[in-house]
C-alpha positions in Angstrom: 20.0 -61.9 -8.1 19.0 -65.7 -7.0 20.0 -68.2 -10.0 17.7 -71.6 -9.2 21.0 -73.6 -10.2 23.0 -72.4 -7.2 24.4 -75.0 -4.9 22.8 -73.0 -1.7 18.9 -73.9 -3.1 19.9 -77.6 -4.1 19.9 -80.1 -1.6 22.3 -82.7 -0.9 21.4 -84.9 1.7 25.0 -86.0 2.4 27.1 -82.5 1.3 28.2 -81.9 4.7 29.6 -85.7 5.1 31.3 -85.6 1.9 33.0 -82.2 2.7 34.2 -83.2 6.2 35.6 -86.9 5.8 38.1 -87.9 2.5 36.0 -91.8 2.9 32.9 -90.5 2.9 30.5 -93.4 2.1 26.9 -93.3 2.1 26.5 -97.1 2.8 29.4 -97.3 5.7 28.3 -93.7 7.3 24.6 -95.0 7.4 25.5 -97.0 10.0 25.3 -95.5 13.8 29.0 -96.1 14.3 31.8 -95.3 12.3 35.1 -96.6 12.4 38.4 -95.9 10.1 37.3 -92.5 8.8 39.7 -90.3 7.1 39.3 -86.3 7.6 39.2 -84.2 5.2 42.2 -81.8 5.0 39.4 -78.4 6.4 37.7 -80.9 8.6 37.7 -78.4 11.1 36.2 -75.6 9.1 33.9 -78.1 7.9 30.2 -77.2 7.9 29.6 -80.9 9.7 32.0 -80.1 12.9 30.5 -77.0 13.7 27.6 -78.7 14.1 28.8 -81.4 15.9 30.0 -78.7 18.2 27.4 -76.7 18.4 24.9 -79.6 19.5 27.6 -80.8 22.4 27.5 -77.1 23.1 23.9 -77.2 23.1 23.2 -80.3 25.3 25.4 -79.6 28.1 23.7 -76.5 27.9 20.0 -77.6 28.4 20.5 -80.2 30.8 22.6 -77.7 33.2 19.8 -75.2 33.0 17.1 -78.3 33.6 19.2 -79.3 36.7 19.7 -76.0 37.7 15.4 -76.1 37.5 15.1 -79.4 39.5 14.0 -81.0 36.5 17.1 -84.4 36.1 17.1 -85.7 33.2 19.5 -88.6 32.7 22.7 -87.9 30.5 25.9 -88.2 30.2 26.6 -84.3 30.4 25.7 -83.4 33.8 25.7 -86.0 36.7 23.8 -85.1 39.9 24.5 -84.4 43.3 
């Protein structure tokens, strides 16, 4: 049923990066900013913008609720009253 060579059990560090942007390069995408990428063609089936989405999803999320608490947190999602 499970075959140890399967590309789902291995790995790869930078697999998402390699299947999102046509550039991908470890060295240049190291860096914290990245300038003059090229998308791949599925970039927006890729497995590395649904994340991106996701955690924008996800931080608006938390610091509404934490404001809506009367805990503020400084951000750039939610600016207070």
């Amino acid at each position: 049923m499970f075959n140890d060579s399967d590309i789902a059990y291995q790995y790869s560090e930078n697999l998402w990066l390699k299947q999102a942007f046509s550039n991908f390069d470890k060295k240049k995408f190291d860096k914290r900013k990245v300038k003059s990428v090229i998308l791949a063609d599925n970039f927006g089936e890729s497995n590395w913008y649904k994340f991106y989405r996701a955690v924008k999803w996800y931080k608006k999320q938390f610091f509404t609720f934490c404001d809506e608490e009367g805990l503020k947190i400084p951000n750039e999602y939610v600016k207070f009253g």
